[in-house]
N, C-alpha and C positions, 0 to 999 in steps of 0.2 A: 570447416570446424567439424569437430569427429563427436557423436554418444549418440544419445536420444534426443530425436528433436525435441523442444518446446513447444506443446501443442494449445493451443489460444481458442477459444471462443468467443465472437463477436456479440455483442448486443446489443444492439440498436433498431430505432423502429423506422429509421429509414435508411431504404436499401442503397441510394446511392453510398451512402459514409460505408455499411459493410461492404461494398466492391470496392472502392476507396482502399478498406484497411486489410481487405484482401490480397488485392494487387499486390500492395505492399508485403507484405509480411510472405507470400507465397513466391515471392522474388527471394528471397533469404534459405538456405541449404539449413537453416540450424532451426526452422521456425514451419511448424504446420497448422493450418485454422482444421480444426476438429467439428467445428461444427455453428452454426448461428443462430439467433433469437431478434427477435422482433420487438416484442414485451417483458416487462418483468418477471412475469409467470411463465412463459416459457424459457426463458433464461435458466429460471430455479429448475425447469425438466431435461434443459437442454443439458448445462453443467451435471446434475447428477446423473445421466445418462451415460457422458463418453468423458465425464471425470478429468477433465483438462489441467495442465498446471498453470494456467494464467488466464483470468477472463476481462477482456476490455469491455468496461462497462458505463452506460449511458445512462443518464440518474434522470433523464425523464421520459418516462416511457409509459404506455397505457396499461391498466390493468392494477400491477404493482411495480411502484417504482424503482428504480437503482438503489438505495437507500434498502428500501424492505428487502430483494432481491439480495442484495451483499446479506444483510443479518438473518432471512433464510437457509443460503446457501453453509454461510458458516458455524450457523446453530445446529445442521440436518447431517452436515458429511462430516467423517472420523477423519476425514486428511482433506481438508477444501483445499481449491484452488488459491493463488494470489488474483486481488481484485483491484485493478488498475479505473479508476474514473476515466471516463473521455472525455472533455468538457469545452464550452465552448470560452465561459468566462473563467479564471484561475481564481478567484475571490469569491466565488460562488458560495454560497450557506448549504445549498444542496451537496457540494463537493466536501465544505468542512463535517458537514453531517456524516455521510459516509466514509471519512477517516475517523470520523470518530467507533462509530461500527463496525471496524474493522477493515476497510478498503484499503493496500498496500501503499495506495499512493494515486499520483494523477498524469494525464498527458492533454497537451491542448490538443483540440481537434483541426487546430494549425499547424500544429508543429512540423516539421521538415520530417523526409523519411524515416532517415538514419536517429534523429532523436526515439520517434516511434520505438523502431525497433530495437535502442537499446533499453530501453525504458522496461520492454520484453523481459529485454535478456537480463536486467539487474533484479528486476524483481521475481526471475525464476531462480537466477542462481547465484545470487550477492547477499551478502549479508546489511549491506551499507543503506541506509537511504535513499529514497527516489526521490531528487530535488530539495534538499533542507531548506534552499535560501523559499522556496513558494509555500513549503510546510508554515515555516517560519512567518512567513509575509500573513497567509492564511492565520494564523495563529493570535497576529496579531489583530486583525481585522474582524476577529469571531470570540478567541478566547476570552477577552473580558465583558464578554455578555453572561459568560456562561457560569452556575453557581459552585465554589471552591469543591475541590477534587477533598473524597476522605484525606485524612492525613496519613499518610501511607508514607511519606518521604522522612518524617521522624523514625521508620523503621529499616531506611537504608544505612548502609556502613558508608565511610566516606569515601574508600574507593570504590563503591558501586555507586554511589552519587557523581565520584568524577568520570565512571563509564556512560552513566547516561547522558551528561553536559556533551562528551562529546560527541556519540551517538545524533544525538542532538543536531551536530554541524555536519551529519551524513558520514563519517569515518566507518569503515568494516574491523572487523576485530580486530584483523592484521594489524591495520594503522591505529585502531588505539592501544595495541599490544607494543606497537613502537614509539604513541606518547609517552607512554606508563612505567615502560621499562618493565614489562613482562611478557608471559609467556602469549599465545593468541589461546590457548585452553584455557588459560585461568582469565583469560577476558571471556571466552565461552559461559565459560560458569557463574562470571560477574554478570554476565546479559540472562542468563537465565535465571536470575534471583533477583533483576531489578522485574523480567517479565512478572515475575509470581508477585511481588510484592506493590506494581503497582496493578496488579489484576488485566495487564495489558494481552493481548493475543500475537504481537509481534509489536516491532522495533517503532512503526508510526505509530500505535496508539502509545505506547510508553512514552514516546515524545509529545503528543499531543495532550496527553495526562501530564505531563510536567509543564507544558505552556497553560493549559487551565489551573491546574493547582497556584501556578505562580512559581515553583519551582526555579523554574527558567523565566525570563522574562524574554518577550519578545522585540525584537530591536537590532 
């Protein structure tokens, strides 16, 4: 695979998981670990330091957690990284918290190589969703705890309501350019007027504000 690699930073407070997802991902030609953290607070020093485009992140950690760490990182830097969760459970409260804050998405700290590293590669360079059906699963298991989203959805058109439905089931522009019968720009443009107007930072919180609001229902 040819450009820039994907350069990753690990976080986690214990070292065997970072040689672990080291190994890994330093076996791969498209993929370089830039750098590692321990704690939440070094995390937030280590990411703004060497500026990485994807940081695998550990939501419990000493000092400050994964959670505070993701909405540090993405409140302080003009262009943050993507923030992948590592997790041990997928129904985790810690895990739906930080999608909700902005984290791209999740990988178990099971998972098989080759899922790992494409988990990488979608959330540095896909447009599409990381895992709908676990968003989803997640969504349902947390979302109706949580108190109704502003009404922001009485201010979508209905084709930007039926971009985010699909969105929703993880589809990239492309594919919902080819539900819709348009162009993949003017699905560009529908995604970046559902981003503004549900106040989302990318494609998992807009989903995750439509599974709260009720929007979408989970199922």
């Amino acid at each position: 695979m040819t450009g820039t690699p994907i350069r990753v930073v690990l976080a986690d407070d214990e070292r065997m998981v970072r040689t672990a997802l080291r190994v890994i991902l330093d076996a791969e030609p498209d993929v370089e670990v830039a750098g590692e953290a321990s704690t939440g607070a070094e995390t937030v020093s280590v990411v703004r330091e060497v500026r990485p485009d994807v940081v695998l992140m550990d939501v419990r950690m000493p000092e400050i957690d994964g959670i505070r760490a993701t909405e540090q990182i993405l409140a302080t830097m003009e262009r943050p990284p993507r923030i992948v969760v590592v997790t041990t459970f997928e129904n985790d409260a810690y895990v739906y918290d930080a999608l909700r804050v902005g984290a791209a998405g999740f990988v178990l700290k099971r998972s098989a190589a080759d899922e790992l590293v494409s988990a990488v590669r979608l959330v540095a360079r896909s447009d599409s969703l990381l895992y709908p059906a676990a968003v989803r699963g997640l969504a349902a298991e947390h979302a109706r705890r949580r108190p109704a989203a502003p009404p922001w959805a009485a201010r979508l058109t209905d084709r930007e309501a039926d971009v985010l439905r699909l969105m929703a089931t993880g589809l990239a522009n492309a594919e919902i350019a080819g539900r819709l019968g348009v162009g993949p720009a003017t699905v560009k443009t529908h995604v970046a007027a559902v981003l503004a107007k549900t106040g989302a930072r990318d494609r998992t919180q807009a989903v995750i504000a439509a599974y709260e609001s009720g929007f979408i229902t989970p199922g």
